[in-house]
C-alpha positions in Angstrom: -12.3 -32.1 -3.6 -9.8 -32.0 -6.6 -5.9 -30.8 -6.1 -6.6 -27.7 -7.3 -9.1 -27.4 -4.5 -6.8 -28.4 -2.0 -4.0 -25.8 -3.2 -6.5 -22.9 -3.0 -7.5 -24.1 0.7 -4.0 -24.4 1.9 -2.7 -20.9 -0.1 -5.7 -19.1 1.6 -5.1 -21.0 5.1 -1.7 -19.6 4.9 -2.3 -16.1 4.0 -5.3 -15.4 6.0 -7.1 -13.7 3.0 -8.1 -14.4 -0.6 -6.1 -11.6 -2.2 -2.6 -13.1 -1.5 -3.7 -16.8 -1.7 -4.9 -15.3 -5.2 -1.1 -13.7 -5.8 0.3 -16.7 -4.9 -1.7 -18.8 -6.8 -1.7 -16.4 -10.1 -5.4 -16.4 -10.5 -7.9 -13.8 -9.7 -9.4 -12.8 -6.5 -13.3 -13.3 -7.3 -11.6 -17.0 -8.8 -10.5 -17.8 -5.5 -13.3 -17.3 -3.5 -15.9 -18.7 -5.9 -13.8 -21.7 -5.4 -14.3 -21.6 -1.7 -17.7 -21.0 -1.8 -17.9 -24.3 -4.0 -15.6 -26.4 -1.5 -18.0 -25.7 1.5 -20.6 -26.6 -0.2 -19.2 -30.1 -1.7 -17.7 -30.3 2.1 -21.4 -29.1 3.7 -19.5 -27.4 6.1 -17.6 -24.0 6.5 -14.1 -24.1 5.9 -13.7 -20.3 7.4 -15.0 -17.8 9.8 -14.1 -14.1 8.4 -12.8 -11.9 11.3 -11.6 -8.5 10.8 -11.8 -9.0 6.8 -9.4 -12.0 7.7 -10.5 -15.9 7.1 -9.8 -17.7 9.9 -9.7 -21.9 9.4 -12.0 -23.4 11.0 -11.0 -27.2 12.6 -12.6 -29.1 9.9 -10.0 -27.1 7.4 -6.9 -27.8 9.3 -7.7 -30.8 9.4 -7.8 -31.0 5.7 -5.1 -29.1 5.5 -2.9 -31.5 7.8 -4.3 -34.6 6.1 -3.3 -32.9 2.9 0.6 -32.3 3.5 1.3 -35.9 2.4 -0.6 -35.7 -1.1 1.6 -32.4 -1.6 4.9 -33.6 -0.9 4.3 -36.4 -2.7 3.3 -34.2 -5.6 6.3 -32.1 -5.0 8.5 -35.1 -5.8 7.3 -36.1 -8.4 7.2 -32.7 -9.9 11.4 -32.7 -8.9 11.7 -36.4 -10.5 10.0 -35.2 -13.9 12.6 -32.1 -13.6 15.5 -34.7 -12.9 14.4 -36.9 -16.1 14.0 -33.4 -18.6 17.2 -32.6 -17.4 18.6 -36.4 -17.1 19.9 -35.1 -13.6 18.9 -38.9 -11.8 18.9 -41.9 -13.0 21.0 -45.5 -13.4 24.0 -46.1 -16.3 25.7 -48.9 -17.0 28.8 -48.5 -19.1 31.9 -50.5 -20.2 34.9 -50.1 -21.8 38.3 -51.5 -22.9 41.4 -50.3 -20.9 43.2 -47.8 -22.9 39.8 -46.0 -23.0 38.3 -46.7 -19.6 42.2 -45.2 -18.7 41.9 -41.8 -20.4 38.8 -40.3 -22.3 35.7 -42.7 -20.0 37.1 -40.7 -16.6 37.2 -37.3 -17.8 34.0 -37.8 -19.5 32.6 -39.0 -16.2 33.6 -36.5 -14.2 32.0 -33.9 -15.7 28.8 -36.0 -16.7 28.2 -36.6 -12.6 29.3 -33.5 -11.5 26.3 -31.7 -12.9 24.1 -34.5 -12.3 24.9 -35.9 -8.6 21.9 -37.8 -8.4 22.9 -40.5 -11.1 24.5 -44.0 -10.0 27.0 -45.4 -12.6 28.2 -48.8 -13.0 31.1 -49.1 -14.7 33.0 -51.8 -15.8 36.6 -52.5 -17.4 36.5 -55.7 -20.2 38.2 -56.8 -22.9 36.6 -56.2 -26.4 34.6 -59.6 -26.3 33.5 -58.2 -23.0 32.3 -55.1 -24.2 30.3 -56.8 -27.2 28.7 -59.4 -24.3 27.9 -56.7 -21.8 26.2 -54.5 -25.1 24.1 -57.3 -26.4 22.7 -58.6 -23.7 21.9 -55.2 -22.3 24.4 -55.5 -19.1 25.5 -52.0 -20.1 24.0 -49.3 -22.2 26.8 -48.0 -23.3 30.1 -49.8 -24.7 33.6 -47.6 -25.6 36.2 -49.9 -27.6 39.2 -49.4 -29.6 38.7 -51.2 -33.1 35.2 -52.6 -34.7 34.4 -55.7 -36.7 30.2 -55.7 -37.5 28.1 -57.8 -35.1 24.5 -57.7 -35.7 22.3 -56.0 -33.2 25.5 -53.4 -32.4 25.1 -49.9 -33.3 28.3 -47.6 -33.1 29.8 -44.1 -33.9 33.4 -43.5 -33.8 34.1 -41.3 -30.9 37.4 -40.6 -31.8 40.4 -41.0 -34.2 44.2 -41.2 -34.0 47.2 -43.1 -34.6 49.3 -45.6 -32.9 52.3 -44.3 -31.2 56.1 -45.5 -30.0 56.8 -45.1 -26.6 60.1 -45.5 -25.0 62.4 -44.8 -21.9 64.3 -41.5 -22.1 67.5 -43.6 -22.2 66.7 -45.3 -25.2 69.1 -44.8 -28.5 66.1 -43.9 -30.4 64.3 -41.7 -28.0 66.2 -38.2 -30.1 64.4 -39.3 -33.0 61.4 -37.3 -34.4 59.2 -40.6 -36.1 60.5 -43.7 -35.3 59.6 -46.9 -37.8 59.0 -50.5 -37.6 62.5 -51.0 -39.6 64.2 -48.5 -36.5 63.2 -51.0 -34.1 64.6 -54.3 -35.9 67.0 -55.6 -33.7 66.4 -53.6 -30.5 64.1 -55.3 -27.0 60.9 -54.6 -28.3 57.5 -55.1 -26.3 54.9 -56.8 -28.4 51.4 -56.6 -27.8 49.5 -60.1 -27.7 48.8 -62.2 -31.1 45.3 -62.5 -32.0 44.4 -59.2 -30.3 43.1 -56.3 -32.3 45.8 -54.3 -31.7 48.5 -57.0 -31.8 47.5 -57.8 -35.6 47.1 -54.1 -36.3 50.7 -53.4 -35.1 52.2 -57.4 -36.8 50.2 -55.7 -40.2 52.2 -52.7 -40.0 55.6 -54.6 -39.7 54.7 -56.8 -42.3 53.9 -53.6 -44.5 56.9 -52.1 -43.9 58.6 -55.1 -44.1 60.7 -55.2 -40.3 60.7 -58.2 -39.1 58.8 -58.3 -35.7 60.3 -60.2 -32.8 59.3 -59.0 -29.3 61.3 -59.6 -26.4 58.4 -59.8 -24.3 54.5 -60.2 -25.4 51.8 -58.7 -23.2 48.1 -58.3 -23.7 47.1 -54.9 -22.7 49.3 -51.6 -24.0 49.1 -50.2 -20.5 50.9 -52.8 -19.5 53.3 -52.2 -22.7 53.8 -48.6 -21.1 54.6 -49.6 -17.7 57.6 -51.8 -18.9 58.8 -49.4 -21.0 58.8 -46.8 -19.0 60.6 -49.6 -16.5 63.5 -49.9 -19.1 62.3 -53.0 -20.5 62.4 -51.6 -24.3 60.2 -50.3 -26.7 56.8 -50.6 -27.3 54.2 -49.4 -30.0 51.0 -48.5 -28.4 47.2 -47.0 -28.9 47.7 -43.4 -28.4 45.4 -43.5 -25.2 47.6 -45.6 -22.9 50.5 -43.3 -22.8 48.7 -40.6 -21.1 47.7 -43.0 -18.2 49.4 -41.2 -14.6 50.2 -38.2 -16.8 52.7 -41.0 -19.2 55.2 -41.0 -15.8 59.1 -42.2 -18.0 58.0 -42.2 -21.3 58.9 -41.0 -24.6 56.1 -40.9 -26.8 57.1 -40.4 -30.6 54.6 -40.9 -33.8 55.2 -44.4 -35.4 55.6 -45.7 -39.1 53.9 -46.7 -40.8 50.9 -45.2 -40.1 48.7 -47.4 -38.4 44.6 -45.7 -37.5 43.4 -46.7 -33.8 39.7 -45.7 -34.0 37.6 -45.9 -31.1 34.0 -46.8 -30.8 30.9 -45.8 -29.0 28.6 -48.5 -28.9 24.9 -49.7 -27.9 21.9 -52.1 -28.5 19.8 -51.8 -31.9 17.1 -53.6 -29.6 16.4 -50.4 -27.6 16.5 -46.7 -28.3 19.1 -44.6 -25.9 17.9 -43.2 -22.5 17.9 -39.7 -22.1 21.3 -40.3 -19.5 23.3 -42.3 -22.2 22.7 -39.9 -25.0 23.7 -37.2 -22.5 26.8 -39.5 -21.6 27.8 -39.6 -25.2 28.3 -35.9 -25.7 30.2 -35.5 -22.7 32.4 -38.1 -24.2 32.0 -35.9 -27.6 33.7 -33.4 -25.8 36.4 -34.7 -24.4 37.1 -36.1 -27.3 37.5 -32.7 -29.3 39.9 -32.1 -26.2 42.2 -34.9 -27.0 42.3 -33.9 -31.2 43.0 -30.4 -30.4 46.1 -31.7 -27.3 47.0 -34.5 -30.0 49.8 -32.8 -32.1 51.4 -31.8 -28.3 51.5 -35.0 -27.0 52.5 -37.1 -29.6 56.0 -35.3 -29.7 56.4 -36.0 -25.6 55.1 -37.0 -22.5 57.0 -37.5 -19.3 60.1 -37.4 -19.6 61.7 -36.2 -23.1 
């Protein structure tokens, strides 16, 4: 006895009559009791006695019935799980990501992504960008999300999202009334340099150099979240990606554009080794999106946040 079999049996034993088991069933009336006819016979037993134009199971067809329920359930789950994977509603994703994007666009992104897929368990992870390029290659996470790209064979990578670095200050500070603040408007002043031999730290020592201020920080961190939190606290000035700022809605800061200009691009990335599941690719264009959220908010909060 095939499933079909079984889901005429059942259809019939719960309607009582071969005309809604047929309904049910979309086939045709004649279809479903041939099909009977042939089950009894493969069974060599009667599977109903007809009373009152009603089929009535007989015990051997409960119990077939009964003994059935598990094969169906089973069926039904893996008929929800196929639906869960065409819709990447379940599953497992590992990302990672640097802090001023595992801070500001890897949240948003996530929030949405889960809240239309509850099912899904995420591991995510917060590393610096040797981190990220570990945890990609050797297939720890799927995904990787960094600021800043030098090749590395095996990585494959789209730029999720382009801006520039920014100034951030405390409302107090002499330069917070002005509209662009340069590297030269900073000479002299308690500036809060980000770490040497970082990506960002070169990037923003390049810019200096191009401008040609000289660049002596007062204090030398490694992250620009960090950066933000001590000049927010007074501590001086700071040029920062333009992520970090926004962190706790950029509580005490001034954020103005900097010069010279100086690109922070950040990166999507993932193993050449293995195509993208369903889930990361679906991950990605949420992050897509809130990307095209944070172009279109960019000219706004470039000029202020916090406290102005």
């Amino acid at each position: 006895m095939n499933l079909r079999q079984l889901e005429i049996l059942r259809a019939v034993i719960r309607h009582r009559t071969t005309v809604a088991a047929a309904d049910e069933l979309a086939l045709s009336q004649p279809a479903v009791s041939n099909a009977l006819k042939t089950m009894e016979a493969q069974a060599g037993f009667a599977l109903f006695e007809r009373v009152n134009n009603r089929l009535f199971p007989t015990a051997e067809a409960m119990a077939l019935y009964k003994e059935s329920e598990a094969i169906f359930a089973l069926h039904a789950k893996l008929e929800n799980r196929v639906r869960d994977l065409r819709e990447n509603r379940s599953g497992h994703l590992a990302i990672v990501a640097t802090p001023p994007l595992a801070y500001s666009i890897i949240p948003s992104a996530l929030s949405g992504f889960l809240r239309r897929r509850p099912e899904t368990r995420v591991f995510f992870d917060v590393r610096r960008y040797e981190g990220i390029i570990e945890g990609v290659l050797s297939r720890v996470a799927e995904l990787g999300f960094a600021l800043g790209l030098t090749h590395h064979p095996g990585i494959a990578h789209e730029v999720v999202h382009t801006g520039e670095m920014v100034c951030v200050l405390p409302p107090q500070h002499p330069l917070a009334d002005k509209a662009v603040i340069s590297a030269a408007d900073l000479s002299g002043l308690p500036f809060i340099g980000l770490e040497r031999g970082t990506r960002l730290g070169e990037a923003v020592r390049d810019s200096f150099a191009r401008a040609g201020a000289p660049f002596r920080p007062t204090v030398e961190v490694r992250y620009c979240n960090t950066a933000c939190v001590l000049a927010a606290a007074g501590v001086g000035a700071a040029v920062v990606d333009p992520f970090s700022p926004r962190q706790n809605g950029g509580s005490g800061l001034v954020v103005r554009p900097f010069a010279p200009t100086t690109h922070a691009v950040a990166y999507m990335l993932w193993s050449e080794a293995e195509p993208l599941s369903r889930l990361a690719k679906a991950f990605l264009s949420e992050v897509r999106k809130q990307s095209a959220l944070l172009e279109r908010a960019a000219p706004h909060q470039q000029h202020g946040v916090g406290s102005d």
